[in-house]
C-alpha positions in Angstrom: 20.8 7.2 -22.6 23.2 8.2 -20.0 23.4 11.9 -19.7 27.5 12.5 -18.2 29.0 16.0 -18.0 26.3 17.8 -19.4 26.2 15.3 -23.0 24.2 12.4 -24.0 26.2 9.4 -25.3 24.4 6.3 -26.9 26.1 2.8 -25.7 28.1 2.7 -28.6 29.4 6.6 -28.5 30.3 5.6 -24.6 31.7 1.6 -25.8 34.6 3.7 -27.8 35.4 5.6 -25.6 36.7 3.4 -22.7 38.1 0.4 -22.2 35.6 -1.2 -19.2 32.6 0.9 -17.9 34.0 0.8 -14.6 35.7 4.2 -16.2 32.7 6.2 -15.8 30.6 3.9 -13.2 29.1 0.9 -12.3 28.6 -1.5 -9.1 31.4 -3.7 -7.9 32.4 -5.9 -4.7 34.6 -4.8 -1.9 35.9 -6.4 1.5 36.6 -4.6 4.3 39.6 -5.7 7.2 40.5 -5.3 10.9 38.5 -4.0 13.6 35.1 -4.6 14.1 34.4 -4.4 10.2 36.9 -7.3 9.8 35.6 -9.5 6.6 32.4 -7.5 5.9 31.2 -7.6 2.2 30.3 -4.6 0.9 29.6 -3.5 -2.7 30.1 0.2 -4.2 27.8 1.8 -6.6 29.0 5.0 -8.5 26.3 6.1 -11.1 28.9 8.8 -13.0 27.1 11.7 -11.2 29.6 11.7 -8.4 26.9 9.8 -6.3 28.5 7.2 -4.2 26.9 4.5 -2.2 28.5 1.8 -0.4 25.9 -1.2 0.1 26.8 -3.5 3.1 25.8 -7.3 2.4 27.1 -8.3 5.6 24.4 -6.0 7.3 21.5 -6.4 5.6 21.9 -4.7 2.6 21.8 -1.4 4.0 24.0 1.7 2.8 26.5 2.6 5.3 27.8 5.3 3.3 26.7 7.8 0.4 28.1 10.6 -1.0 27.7 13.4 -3.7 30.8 15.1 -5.5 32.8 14.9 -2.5 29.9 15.7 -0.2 28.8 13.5 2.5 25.1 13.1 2.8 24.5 10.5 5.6 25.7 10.6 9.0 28.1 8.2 10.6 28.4 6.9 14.5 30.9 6.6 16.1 30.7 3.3 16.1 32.0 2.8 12.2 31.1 -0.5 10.6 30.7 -3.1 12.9 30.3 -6.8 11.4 26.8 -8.3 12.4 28.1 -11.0 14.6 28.6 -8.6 17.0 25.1 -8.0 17.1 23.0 -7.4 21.2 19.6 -7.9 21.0 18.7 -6.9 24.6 17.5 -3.5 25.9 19.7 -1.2 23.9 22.1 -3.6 22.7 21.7 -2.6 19.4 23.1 0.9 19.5 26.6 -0.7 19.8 26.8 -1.6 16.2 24.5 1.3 14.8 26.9 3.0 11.7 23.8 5.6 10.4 24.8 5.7 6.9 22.2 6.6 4.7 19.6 3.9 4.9 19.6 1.3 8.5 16.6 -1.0 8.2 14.2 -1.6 11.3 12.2 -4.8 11.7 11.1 -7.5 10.6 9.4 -8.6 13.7 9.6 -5.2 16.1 11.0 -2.2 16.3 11.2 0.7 17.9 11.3 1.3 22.1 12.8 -1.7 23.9 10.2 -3.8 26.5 8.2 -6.8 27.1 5.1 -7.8 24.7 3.8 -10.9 25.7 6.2 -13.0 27.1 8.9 -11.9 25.0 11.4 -9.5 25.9 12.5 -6.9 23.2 15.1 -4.8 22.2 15.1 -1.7 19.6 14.9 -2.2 16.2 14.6 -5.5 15.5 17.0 -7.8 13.5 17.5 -7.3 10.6 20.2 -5.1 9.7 22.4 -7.3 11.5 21.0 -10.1 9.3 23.6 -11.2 6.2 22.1 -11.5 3.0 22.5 -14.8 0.6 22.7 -14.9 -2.7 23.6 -11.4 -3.5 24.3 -10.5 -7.1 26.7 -7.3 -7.5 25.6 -6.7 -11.5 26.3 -4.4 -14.2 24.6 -4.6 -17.6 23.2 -2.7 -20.6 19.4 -2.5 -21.3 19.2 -0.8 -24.7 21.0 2.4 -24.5 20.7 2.7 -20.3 24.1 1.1 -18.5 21.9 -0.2 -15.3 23.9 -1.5 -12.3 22.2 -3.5 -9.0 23.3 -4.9 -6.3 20.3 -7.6 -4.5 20.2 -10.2 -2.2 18.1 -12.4 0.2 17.7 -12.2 3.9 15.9 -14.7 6.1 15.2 -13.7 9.9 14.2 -16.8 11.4 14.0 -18.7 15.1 12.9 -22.3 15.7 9.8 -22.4 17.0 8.6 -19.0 15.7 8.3 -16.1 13.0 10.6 -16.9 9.6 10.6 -13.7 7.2 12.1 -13.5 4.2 13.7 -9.5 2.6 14.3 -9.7 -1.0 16.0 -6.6 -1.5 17.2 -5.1 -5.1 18.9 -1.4 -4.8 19.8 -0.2 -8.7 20.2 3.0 -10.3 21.4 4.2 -14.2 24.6 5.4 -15.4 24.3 9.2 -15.5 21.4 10.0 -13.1 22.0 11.3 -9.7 19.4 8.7 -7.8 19.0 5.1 -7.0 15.7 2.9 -6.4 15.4 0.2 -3.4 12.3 -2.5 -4.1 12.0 -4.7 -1.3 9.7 -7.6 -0.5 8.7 -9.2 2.5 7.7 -12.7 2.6 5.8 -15.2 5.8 7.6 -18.5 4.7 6.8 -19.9 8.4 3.7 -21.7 8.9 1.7 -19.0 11.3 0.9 -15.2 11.0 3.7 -13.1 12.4 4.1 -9.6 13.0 5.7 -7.2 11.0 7.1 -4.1 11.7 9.0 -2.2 8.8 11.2 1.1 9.0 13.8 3.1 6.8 16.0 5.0 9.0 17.4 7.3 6.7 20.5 9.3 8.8 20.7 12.7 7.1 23.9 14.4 8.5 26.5 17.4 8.2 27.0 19.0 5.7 23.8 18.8 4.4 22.4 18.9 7.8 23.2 22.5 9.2 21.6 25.9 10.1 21.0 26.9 6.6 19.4 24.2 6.0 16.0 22.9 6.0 13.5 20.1 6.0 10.6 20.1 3.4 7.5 17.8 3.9 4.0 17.8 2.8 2.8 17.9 6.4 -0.9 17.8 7.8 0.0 17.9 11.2 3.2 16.8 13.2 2.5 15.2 16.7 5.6 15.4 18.9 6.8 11.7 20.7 6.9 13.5 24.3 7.3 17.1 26.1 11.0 17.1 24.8 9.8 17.8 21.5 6.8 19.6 22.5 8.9 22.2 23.5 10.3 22.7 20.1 7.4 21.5 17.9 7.4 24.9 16.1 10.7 24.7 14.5 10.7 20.4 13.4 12.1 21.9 10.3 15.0 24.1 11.0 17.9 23.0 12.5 20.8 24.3 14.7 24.3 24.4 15.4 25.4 21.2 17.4 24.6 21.6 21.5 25.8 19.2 23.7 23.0 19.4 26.2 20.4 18.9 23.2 18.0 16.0 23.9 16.4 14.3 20.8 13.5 15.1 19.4 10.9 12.8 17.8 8.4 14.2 15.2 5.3 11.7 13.8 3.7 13.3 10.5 1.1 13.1 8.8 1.5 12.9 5.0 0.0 14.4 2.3 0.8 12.1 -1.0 1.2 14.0 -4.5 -0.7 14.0 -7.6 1.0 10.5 -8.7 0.2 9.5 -5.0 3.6 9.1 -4.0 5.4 11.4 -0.1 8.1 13.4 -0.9 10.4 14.3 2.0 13.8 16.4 1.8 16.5 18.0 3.5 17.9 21.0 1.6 20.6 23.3 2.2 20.8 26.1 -0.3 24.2 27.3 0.8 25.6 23.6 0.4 27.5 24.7 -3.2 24.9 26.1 -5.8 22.3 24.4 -3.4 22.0 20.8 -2.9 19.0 18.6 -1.4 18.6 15.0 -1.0 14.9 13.4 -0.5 13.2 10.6 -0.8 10.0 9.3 -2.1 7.6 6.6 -1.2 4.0 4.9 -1.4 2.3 5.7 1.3 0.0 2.7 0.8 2.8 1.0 1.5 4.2 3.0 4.1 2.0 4.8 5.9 3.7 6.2 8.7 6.8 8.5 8.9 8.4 9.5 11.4 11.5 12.6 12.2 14.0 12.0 14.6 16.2 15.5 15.1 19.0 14.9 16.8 21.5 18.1 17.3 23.7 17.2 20.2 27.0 17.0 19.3 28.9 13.9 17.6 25.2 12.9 17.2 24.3 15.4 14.6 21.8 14.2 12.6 18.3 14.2 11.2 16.5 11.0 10.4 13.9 10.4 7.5 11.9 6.9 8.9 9.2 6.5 6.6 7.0 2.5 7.9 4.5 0.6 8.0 3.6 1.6 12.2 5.7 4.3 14.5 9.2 3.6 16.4 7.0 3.0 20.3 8.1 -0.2 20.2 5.7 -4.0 19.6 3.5 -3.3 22.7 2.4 0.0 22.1 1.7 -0.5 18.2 -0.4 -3.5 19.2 -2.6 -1.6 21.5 -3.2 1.1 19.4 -4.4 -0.9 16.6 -1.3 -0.3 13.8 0.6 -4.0 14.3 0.6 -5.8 11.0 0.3 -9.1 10.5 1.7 -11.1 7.5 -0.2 -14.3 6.9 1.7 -17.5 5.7 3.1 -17.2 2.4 1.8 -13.5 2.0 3.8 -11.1 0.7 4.3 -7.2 0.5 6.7 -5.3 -1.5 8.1 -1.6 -1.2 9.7 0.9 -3.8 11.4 3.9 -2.8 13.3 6.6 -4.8 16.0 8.7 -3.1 18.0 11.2 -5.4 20.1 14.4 -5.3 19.1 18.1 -6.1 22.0 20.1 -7.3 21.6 24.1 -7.6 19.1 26.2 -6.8 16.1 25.5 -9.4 16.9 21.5 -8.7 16.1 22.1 -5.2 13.3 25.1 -5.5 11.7 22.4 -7.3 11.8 20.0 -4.3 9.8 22.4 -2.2 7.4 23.3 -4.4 6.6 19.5 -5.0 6.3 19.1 -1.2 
């Protein structure tokens, strides 16, 4: 039952109280105009908590914006929404339409450090958030005595002659409950093996991102991505106040999975309010890798959350060192991760201590 302003309501208790549950929360369509965003489809989600998400169909279903109460949680470029036929797939094309928001996907086919594997020549991060999804369903519906909203659809990255992989992806959260679920699944429906290369590039930024915060991981050892970040490998998990002559800084960790087997990483910032957090939580059977990418230069302040199936060194690199995955025709994998907010200061003592 949803749980709203500290009391739990049944369907019916909540049913005569309001007209439409749109009142108190629920999923619905939007459309966005002019600039580069001109005719992008988006869909909001409000689950009653005062967490906000807006879910971009035109751009893979990723979420280009979230709030909580009022508070920003995900980082936005400078370059805003940008519509995905403006997508550049050479060299560091890509960057040009990069938003941050909370979740950008990387893959299906590479991702990662732009360069040459084989004979074909690649760019960062694959595809597929410029990819537009079909038949997307923007849903609200009662399950018993849970209101349950979702927003899903279908993406197909495909070339003639080559790899065709299919995202089903299906974001949904509950009235009254300050967190949201993403299930994906990745199907081969071409006719030989193809690569695959999968990575959330969560984009953590300011407010929550800030001095007194912190980031809270269950780490067995970092490994920093060059001398960069060697340099400030000691404090991965601190940040500071923006520097204009900061140059990123790229963390690989190893996990250590919970008792129900599941990573749990955070960014909390006790000062934020009473204390607020935000984390997410994965398989790591399913996701094996995760990677930190600190970034406290100015305009670009923000700390990414990249949990995947291999590291951001791009196609070559992954398939020398032995962690390129194959999908085999008409095999499929699937993926479920939980992100949610922490409000006040037990809420978010609790995220550390379940680090």
């Amino acid at each position: 039952m949803p749980t709203l302003w500290d009391t739990t309501y049944t369907r019916d208790e909540l049913l005569s109280r309001v007209g439409n549950m749109d009142q108190l929360g629920g999923a619905r369509r939007l459309r966005w105009e002019e600039g580069p965003e001109d005719a992008m489809l988006a869909a909001e989600m409000r689950t009653g908590t005062g967490l906000n998400l807006w879910i971009s169909p035109t751009r893979g279903l990723d979420i280009t914006h979230a709030e909580y109460k009022g508070i920003p949680l995900a980082w936005r470029s400078r370059t805003g929404d940008v519509h995905s036929a403006y997508f550049e797939a050479p060299g560091v094309g890509w960057l040009r339409g990069f938003f941050g928001g909370l979740i950008t996907t990387c893959g299906l086919t590479y991702l990662g450090a732009p360069g040459p594997d084989g004979d074909e020549d690649l760019g960062i991060h694959g595809r597929i958030s410029y990819t537009a999804a079909r038949n997307v369903l923007v849903d609200n519906e009662w399950q018993g005595d849970e209101y349950v909203m979702r927003v899903q659809g279908k993406m197909t990255e495909s070339t003639v002659f080559g790899d065709t992989l299919a995202l089903t992806r299906c974001i949904w959260a509950r009235l009254g409950e300050a967190r949201f679920y993403v299930e994906d699944s990745v199907e081969n429906i071409g006719r030989n093996p193809s690569p695959f290369m999968l990575l959330y590039h969560v984009n953590v930024g300011f407010p929550l991102v800030h001095p007194d915060a912190r980031l809270v991981l269950p780490t067995e050892n970092v490994t920093p991505r060059d001398d960069a970040a060697r340099e400030g490998c000691e404090s991965y998990d601190s940040f500071e106040d923006p520097d204009p002559t900061y140059a990123e800084r790229v963390y690989f960790h190893a996990m250590k999975p919970g008792a129900d087997g599941r990573v749990q990483a955070a960014i909390v910032n006790p000062r934020l309010g009473d204390g607020i957090g935000l984390y997410v939580r994965y398989d790591p059977l399913e996701l094996p890798c995760f990677t930190e990418w600190k970034m406290m230069n100015s305009d670009e302040y923000v700390v990414g959350l990249e949990p995947g199936n291999c590291l951001p060194l791009g196609r070559a690199v992954e398939r020398s060192e032995g962690r390129l995955r194959f999908l085999a025709p008409g095999e499929t994998q699937t993926f479920h991760l939980e992100f949610g907010v922490a409000d006040g200061a037990r809420a978010i003592d609790s995220l550390a201590q379940n680090a």
